[in-house]
N, C-alpha and C positions, 0 to 999 in steps of 0.2 A: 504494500500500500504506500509504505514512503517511495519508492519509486513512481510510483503512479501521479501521485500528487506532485512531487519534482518534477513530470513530464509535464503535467498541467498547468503548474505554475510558469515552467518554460514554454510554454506558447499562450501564452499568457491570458491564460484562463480566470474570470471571475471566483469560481469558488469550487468543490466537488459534493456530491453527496452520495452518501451509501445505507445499504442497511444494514444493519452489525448491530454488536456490545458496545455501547457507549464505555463502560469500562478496560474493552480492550484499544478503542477508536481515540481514546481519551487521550493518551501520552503525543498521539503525533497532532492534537490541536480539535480534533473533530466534536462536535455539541449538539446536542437534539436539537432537532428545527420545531422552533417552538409552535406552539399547538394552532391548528388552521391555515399556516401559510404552506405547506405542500402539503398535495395527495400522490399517491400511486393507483394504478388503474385494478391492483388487487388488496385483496388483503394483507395491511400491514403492521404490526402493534406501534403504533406514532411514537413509543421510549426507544424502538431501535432504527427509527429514521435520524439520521445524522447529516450532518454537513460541515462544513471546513471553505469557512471564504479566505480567498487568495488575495484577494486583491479591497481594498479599504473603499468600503462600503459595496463590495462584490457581490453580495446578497441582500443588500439592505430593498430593494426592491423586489425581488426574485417571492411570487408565491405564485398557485396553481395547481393544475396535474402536472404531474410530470411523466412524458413519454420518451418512444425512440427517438433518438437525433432523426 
């Protein structure tokens, strides 16, 4: 995942998100996305939606569904 996020930041991605353990996502920066700003198109428990912004204020807008690129 640090790798991943290093590619993202190098092309200079606004933020990433995943779903995981907040407690494992925690150490490289990642934080639940707080409640009502994204969906997914299936079922998902909203404490292991995460996210990580890259870039200052890189998510400060960002809510919705979120689908395929």
């Amino acid at each position: 995942m640090r790798d991943a996020v290093a590619a993202c930041r190098a092309k200079g991605g606004n933020g990433v998100v995943c779903v995981g353990s907040e407690r494992f996502f925690k150490p490289i920066g990642f934080s639940v996305v707080p409640e009502g700003r994204l969906r997914l198109p299936g079922a998902v428990d909203p404490a292991r939606l995460l996210w990580l912004e890259l870039a200052r204020n890189g998510l400060a807008h960002v809510q919705g569904e979120i689908g395929a690129p």
